[in-house]
N, C-alpha and C positions, 0 to 999 in steps of 0.2 A: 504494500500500500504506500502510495508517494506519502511526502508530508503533509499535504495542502488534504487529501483526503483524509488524512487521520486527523489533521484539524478541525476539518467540515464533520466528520462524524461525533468527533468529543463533544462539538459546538450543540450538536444536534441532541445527544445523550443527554446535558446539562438543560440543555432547553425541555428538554418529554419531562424529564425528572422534576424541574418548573409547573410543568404543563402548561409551555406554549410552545411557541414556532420559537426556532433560534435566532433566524435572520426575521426583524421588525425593519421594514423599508419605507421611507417613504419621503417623498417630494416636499424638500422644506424651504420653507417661504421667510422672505426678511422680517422681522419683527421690530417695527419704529423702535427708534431709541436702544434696540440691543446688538451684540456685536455676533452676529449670526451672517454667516456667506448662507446664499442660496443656493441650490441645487439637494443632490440624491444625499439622503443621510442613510446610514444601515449602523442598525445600533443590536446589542446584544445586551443582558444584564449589564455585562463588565464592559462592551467597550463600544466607543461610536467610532464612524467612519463618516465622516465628514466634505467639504469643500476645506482648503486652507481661505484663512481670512486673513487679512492688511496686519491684524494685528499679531498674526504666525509668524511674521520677519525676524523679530530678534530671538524666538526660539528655534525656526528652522535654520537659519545662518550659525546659530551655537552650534546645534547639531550635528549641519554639515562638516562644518569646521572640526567636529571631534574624527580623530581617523579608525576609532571603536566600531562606528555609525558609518563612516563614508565607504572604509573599506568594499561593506559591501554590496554597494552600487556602484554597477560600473561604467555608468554616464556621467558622475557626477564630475563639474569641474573642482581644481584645486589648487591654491585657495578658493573656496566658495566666500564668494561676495556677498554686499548686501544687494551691489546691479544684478545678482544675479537669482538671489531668493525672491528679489520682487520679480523679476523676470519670470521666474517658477509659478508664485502664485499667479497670476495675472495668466497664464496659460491652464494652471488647473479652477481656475475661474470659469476662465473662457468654455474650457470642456464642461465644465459642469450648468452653466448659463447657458447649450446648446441641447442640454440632454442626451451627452456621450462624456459620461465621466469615467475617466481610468485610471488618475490618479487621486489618493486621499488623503485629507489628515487622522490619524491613530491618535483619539483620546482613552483613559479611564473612565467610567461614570460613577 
């Protein structure tokens, strides 16, 4: 069994044992006054999956910049700027503001 499938089935297991679905999907809309990106959210008990938002910069740019994290991506540049996290968001925006999102941001709830 690959990883991604032993993921999807634990994911699955934890969710029956819940009694509900594992993957909760759905179309989230800006909410005045709050710091919410638009597009696809997919949230679990433990974690959402999001749009990155404006205010992701100075945590995605730490991030990149750790070589723990970058390692294992192997498109990312390096140094990772801050020209270029905004560059990043601003394209997972875009996907996400077309309805073809492929990349996300990984929260805790």
């Amino acid at each position: 069994m690959s990883d991604r499938a032993g993921i999807c089935q634990q994911l699955d297991e934890v969710a029956a044992r819940a009694g509900r679905s594992s993957w909760e999907v759905s179309s989230a809309e800006p909410t005045p006054g709050a710091a919410r990106a638009p597009g696809v959210v997919i949230e679990t008990r433990r974690l959402r999956m999001r749009s990155l938002r404006d205010d992701d910069l100075t945590d995605l740019v730490a991030l990149a910049g750790n070589w723990q994290v970058a390692r294992w991506v192997s498109t990312m540049p390096r140094p990772f700027t801050e020209a270029d996290g905004r560059e990043w968001i601003v394209r997972v925006q875009r996907d996400h503001s077309t309805g073809h999102p492929r990349r996300f941001a990984i929260g805790l709830n």
